[in-house]
C-alpha positions as CSV (number, residue, x, y, z in Angstrom):
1,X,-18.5,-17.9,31.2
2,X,-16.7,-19.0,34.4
3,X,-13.2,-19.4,35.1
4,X,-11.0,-21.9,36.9
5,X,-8.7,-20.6,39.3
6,X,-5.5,-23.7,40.4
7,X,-4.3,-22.2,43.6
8,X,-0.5,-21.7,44.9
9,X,0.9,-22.3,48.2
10,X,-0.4,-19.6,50.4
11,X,-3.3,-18.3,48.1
12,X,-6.6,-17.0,50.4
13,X,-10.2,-16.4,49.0
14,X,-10.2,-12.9,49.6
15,X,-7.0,-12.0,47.6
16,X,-8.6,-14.4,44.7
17,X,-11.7,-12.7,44.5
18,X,-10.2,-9.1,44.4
19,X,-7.1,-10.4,41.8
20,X,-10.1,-12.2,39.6
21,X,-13.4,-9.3,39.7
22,X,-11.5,-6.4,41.4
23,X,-13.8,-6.2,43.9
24,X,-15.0,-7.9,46.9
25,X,-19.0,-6.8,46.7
26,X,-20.5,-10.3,46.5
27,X,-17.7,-12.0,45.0
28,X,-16.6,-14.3,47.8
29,X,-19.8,-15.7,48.3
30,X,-20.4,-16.4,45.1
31,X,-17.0,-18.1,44.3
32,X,-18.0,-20.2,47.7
33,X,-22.0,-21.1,46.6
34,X,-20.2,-22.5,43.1
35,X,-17.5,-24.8,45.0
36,X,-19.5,-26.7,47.4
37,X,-16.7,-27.7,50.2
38,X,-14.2,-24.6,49.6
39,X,-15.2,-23.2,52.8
40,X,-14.1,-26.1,54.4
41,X,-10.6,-26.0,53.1
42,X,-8.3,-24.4,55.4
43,X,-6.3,-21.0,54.1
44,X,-3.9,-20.4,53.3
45,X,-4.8,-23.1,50.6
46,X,-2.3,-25.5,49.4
47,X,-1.0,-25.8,46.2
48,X,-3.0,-27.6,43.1
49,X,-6.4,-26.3,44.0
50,X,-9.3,-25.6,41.6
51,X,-11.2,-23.0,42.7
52,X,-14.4,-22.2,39.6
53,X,-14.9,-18.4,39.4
54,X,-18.1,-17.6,38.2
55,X,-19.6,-14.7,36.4
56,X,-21.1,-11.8,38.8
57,X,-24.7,-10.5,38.0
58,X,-24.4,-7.1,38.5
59,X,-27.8,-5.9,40.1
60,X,-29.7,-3.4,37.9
61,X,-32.1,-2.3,41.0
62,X,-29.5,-0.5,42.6
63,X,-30.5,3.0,43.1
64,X,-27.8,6.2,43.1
65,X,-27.3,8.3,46.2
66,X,-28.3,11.8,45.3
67,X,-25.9,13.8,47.8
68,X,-27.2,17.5,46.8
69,X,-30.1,18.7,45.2
């Protein structure tokens, strides 16, 4: 289920995604595709913000690296 983030003074996207998923793999552009007009907002953002946080699909495809054999 997705979240709702209200920013502070001085919040940026980046540290949001990492504080929120704890990673940065995918997760700023999908917190951007949920909140049409984010981009748009100049960062630092100001206080009183709602930012939606949606849940990451993790992709199953991914293959592992086999390093030695």
């Amino acid at each position: 289920m997705a979240k709702t983030c209200r920013t502070l003074e001085g919040d940026k996207l980046y540290t949001l995604c990492h504080n929120a998923y704890c990673h940065l793999n995918g997760s700023v552009e999908a917190v951007l595709e949920a909140n049409p007009g984010l981009a748009a907002e100049p960062e630092p953002y100001r206080s009183g913000l709602l930012i939606v946080l949606p849940d990451l699909v993790l992709a199953s495809d991914e293959q592992a690296v086999q390093l030695w054999s």
